[in-house]
N, C-alpha and C positions, 0 to 999 in steps of 0.2 A: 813170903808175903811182903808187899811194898810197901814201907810206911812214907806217908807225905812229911817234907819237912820244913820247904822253905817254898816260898813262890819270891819271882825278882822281877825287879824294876829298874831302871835305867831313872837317874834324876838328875839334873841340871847344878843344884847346890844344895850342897849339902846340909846345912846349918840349915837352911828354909825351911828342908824335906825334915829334918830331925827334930825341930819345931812344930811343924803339923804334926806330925804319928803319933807324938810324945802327948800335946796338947789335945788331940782329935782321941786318941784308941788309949791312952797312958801308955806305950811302944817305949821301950827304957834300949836301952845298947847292950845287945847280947856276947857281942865281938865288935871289934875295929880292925879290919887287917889292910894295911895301906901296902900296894905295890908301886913300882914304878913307875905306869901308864894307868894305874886307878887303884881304886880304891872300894872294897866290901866293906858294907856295914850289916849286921845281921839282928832285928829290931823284935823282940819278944812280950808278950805281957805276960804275968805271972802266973795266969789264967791257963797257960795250953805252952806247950812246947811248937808248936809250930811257930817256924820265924818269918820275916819280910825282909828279905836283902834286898837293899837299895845298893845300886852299882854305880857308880860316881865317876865318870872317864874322864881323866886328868887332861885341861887344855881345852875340853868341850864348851863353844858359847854357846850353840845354838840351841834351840829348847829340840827334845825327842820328837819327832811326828808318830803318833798313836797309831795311826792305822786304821781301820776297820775289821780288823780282826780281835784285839782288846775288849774283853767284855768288862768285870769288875773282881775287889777283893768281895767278901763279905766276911762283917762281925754281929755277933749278935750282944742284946743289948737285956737288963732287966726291965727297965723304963723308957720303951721310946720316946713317949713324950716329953720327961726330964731329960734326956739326952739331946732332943732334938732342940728343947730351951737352952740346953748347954753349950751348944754349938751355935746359937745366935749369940749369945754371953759373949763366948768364945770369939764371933766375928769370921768363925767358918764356914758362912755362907751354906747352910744345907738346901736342901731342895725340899718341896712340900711332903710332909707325911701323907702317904697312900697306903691304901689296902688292894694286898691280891687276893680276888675269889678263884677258887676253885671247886665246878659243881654246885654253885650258887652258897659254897661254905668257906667264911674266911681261910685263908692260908699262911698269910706273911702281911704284919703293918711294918711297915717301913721309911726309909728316906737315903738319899743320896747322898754325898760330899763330895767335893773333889778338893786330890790334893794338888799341892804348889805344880807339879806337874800335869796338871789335866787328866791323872789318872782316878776316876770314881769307884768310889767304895759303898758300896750299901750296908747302911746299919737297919737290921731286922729286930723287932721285937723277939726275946725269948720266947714260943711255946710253939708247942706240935712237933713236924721235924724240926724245928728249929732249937730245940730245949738242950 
């Protein structure tokens, strides 16, 4: 059986990106392994063993192009609504709180962030499949 353990990103600088995860999801440095031509950072919260490597290519000025293929991270939250206050606090920009119906029955409240990189995360309200 396959266990998930990281999903990765490509980020522009470092200090920025390590600044949002930290201040947006609480994302602490799981690892630092600095190579040659880049550099892994591996970002965890204390909450779940799964991590978020940001990959860092030494020399790189240019910002990533995302693509159209990118969809999002997701974390789930206790309190969307404090959270989504926390993140104007914060000055990270969230996107409106929405709800998705499904079969005319709530599914997910939610909202959006992005980080320094134009990469979006959706933070979901805990409950349902989401608990």
């Amino acid at each position: 059986m396959a266990k998930p353990v990281h999903s990765m990103i490509r980020v522009l600088d470092e200090a920025r990106s390590l600044d949002f995860y930290k201040r947006a999801f609480g994302l602490e440095i799981a690892e630092r392994l600095a190579f040659d031509d880049f550099t892994l950072i591996y970002l965890r919260h204390p909450s779940s063993p799964f991590e978020l490597e940001l990959t860092v290519n030494k020399g790189r000025t240019e910002p990533y192009a995302l693509g159209d293929g990118y969809g999002h991270l997701a974390v789930v939250v206790d309190d969307l609504a404090a959270e989504h206050a926390r993140f104007e606090q914060e000055k990270l920009a969230p996107g409106p709180l929405r709800e998705l119906k499904h079969d005319g029955k709530p599914l997910a409240g939610f909202f959006f962030a992005t980080d320094p990189d134009g990469y979006k995360i959706e933070v979901i309200a805990k409950s349902g499949r989401f608990a």
